[in-house]
C-alpha positions in Angstrom: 13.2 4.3 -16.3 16.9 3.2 -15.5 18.2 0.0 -15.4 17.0 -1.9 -12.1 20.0 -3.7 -10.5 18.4 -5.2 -8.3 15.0 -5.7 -7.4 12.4 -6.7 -5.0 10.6 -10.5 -5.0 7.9 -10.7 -8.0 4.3 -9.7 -6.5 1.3 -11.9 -7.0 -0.6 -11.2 -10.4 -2.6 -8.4 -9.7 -5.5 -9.6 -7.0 -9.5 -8.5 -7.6 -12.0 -9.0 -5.4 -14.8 -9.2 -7.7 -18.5 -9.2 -5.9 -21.7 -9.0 -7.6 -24.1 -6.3 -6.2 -26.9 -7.5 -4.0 -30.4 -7.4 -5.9 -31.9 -3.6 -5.0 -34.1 -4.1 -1.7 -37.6 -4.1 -3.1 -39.2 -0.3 -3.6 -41.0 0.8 -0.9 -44.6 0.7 -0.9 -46.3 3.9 -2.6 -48.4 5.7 0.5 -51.7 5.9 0.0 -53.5 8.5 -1.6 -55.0 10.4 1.3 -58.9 10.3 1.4 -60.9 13.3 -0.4 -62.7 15.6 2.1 -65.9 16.4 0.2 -66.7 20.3 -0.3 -69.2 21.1 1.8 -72.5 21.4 0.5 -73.7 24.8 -0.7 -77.0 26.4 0.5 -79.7 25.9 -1.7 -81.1 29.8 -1.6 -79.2 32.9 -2.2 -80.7 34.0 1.5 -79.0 31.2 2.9 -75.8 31.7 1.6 -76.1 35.4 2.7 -76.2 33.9 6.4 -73.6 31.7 6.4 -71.1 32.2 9.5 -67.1 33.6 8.3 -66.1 32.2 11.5 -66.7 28.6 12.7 -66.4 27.5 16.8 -63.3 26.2 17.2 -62.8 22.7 17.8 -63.2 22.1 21.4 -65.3 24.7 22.0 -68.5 24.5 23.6 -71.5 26.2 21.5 -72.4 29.1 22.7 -68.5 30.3 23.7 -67.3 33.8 21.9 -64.8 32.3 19.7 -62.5 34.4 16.9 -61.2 32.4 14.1 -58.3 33.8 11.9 -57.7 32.8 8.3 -53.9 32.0 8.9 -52.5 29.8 6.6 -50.5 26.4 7.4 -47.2 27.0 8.2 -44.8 25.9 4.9 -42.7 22.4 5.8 -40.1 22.8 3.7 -39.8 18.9 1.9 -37.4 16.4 3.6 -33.8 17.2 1.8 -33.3 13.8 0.2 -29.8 12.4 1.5 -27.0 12.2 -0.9 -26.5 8.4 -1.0 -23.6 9.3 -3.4 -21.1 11.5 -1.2 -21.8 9.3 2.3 -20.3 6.7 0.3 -17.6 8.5 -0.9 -16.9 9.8 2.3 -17.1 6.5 3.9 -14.5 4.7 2.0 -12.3 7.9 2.1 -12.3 7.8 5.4 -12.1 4.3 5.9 -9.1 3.0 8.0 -7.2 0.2 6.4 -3.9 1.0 8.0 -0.6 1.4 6.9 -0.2 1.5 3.1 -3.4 1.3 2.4 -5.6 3.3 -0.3 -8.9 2.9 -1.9 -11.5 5.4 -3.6 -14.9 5.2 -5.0 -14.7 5.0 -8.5 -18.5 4.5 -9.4 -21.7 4.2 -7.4 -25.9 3.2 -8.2 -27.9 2.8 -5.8 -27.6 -1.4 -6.1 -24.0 -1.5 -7.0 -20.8 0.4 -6.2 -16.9 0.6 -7.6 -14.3 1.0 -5.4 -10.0 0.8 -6.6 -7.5 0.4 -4.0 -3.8 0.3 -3.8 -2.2 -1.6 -1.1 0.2 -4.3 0.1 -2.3 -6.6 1.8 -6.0 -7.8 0.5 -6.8 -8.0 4.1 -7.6 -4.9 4.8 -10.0 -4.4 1.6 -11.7 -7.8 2.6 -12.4 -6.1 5.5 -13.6 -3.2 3.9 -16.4 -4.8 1.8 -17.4 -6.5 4.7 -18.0 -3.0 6.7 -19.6 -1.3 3.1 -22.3 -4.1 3.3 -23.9 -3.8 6.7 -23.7 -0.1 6.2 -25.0 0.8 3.1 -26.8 -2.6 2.6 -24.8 -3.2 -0.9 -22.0 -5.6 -1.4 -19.3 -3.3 -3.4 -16.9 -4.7 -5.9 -13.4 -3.8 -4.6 -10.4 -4.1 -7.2 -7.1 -4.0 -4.8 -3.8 -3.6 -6.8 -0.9 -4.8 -5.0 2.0 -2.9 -4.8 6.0 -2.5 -3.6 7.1 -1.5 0.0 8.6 1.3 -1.6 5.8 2.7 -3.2 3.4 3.2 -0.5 4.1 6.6 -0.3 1.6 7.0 -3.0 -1.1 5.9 -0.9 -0.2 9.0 2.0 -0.5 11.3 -0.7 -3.0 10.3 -2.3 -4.7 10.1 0.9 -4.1 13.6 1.8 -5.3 15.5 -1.0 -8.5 13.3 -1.1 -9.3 15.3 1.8 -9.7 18.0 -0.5 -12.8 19.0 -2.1 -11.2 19.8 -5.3 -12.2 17.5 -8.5 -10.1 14.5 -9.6 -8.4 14.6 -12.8 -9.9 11.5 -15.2 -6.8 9.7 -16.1 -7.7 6.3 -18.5 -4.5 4.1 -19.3 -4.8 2.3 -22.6 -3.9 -1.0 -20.7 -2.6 -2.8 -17.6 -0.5 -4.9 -18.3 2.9 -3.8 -20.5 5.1 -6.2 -21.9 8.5 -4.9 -20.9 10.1 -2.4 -23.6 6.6 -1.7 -24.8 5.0 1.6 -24.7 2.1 2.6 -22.1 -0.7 5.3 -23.0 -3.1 6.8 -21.7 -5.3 10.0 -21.6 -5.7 13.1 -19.4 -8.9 15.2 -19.0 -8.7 17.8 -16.5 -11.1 20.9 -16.2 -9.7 23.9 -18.0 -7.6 26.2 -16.5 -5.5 23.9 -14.1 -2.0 22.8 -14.7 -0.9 19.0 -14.3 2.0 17.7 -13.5 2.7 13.7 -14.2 4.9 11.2 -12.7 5.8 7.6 -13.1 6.5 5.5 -9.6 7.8 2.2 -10.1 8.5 -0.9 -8.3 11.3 0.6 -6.5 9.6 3.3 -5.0 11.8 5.9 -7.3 10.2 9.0 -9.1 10.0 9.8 -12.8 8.9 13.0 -14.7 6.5 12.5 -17.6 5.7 16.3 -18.2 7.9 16.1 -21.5 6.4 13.3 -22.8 2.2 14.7 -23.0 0.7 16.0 -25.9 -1.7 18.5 -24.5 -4.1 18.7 -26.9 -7.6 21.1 -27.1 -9.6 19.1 -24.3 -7.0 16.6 -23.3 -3.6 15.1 -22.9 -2.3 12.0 -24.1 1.2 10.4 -23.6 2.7 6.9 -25.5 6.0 6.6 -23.2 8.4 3.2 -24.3 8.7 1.8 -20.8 11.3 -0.9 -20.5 12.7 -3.3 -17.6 16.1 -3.5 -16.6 18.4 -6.4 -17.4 18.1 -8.1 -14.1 14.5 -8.0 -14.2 13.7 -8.9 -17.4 16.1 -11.9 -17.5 14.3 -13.4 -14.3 10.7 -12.7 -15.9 9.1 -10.4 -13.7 6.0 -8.5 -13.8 6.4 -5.7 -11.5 3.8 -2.8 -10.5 4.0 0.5 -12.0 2.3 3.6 -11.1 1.2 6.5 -13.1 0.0 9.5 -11.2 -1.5 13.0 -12.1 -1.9 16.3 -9.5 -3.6 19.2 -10.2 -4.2 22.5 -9.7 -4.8 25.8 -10.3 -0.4 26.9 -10.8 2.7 25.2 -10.8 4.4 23.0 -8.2 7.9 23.6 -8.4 9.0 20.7 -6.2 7.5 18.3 -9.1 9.9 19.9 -11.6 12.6 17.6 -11.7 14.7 15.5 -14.1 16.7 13.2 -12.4 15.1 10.1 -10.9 14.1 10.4 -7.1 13.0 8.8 -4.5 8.9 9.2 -4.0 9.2 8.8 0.0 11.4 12.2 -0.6 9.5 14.0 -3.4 6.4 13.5 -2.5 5.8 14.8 1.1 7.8 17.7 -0.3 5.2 18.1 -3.0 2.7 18.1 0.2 4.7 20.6 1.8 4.7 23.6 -1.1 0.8 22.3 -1.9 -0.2 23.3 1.9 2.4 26.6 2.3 0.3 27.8 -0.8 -3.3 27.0 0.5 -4.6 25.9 -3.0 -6.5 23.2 -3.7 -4.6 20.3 -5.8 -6.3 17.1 -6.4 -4.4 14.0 -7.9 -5.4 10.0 -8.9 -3.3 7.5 -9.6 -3.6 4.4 -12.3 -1.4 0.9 -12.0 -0.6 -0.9 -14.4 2.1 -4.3 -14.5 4.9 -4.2 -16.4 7.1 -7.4 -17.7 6.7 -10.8 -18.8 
């Protein structure tokens, strides 16, 4: 990235709210094993048997009445489709309001304990968050909130956006998170085959950078190891500044993410939106942060 001439005041060291899981509500009691109805007893000559009524009185009936019983079977009850537990949870927190600049997804989920990463320029929000998870699903989540630049919560409406659709997430794992300036940041790509991928650095100034040159796509992945480096201003006051490193995908091209010169991500990005939804495909994208100075 370019030399920063100036820049915005130093955020906070990256801010976790780190809960332990509530211990799993105890298992609910096994029902009963329902009482055996013993066979009725078989008649004890061959005569006997001979006579024995095909139809019963039904119940209710007094003896004597004509009664005709049919040998329909029960009606099939198909068994109670077990709720996902999973996708209400993802849904929830996708769904979840936190307000302006303000992102957060569910990265992992058990039944006792649950993941969740969010992006966003207050803690407030995700405090409140947690609190809203736990009386609804009855588990206290552990919620991870990167803070990040003014000028980068553009990433958070994007992201946002295409969460909406049901397209898969690319699985994008950086090597590290935090990056002494002038040293290089990797990381790995896995997307399902057949999609294309296009990568971009945002940094703490909100401004757009092409990393398509720099991945080594590779049989079943793609890795990158890109020098990233502060400018002078910057790194003579110390800073550690947020970076982020985001991946969309889909099944072609998007030609407004071809670009060399750095831009602007509150101007590339909701153009990006605009070719995604004039060509009705589904694109999926995730985002990683990482700090970089010191």
């Amino acid at each position: 990235p370019p030399a920063d001439k100036a820049s915005p005041p130093a955020l906070q060291p990256e801010m976790m709210e780190s809960r332990k899981p509530d211990q799993p509500a105890s298992q609910p009691a096994r029902p009963k094993a329902a009482a055996r109805v013993p066979e009725p007893a078989e008649s004890q000559t061959d005569d006997a048997n001979a006579k024995r009524q095909r139809y019963e009185p039904a119940p209710g009936k007094q003896p004597g009445e004509a009664t005709v019983a049919l040998n329909v079977p029960k009606p099939y009850l198909p068994p109670k489709i077990a709720l996902d537990h999973a996708a209400q949870r993802v849904s929830w927190v996708r769904d979840f309001n936190g307000g302006n600049c303000f992102y957060a997804t569910l990265t992992s989920a058990t039944e006792a304990a649950v993941a969740i990463e969010g992006l966003g320029r207050e803690v407030q929000p995700f405090e409140r968050m947690l609190s809203d998870f736990q009386a609804r699903f009855r588990v206290e989540p552990d919620i991870s909130v990167r803070l990040i630049e003014p000028a980068q919560c553009e990433v958070t409406n994007f992201l946002r956006f295409l969460d909406q659709m049901p397209a898969d997430k690319p699985q994008l794992v950086l090597d590290r998170t935090t990056v002494p300036s002038g040293s290089p940041i990797g990381g790995t790509l896995v997307t399902q085959g057949g999609l294309i991928s296009s990568v971009l650095l945002i940094d703490h100034r909100g401004m757009a950078f092409s990393l398509d040159d720099q991945i080594l796509a590779q049989a079943d992945k793609a890795t990158f190891n890109i020098p990233i480096d502060l400018g002078a201003a910057d790194k003579a006051a110390g800073k550690v500044v947020p970076q982020i490193i985001m991946v969309i995908t889909g099944p072609q091209d998007i030609q407004a993410a071809v670009f060399s010169a750095p831009t602007p991500a509150a101007l590339l990005l909701p153009r990006i939106l605009d070719e995604i939804d004039a060509n009705r495909a589904e694109f999926s994208a995730t985002a990683k942060y990482f700090r970089l100075g010191g």
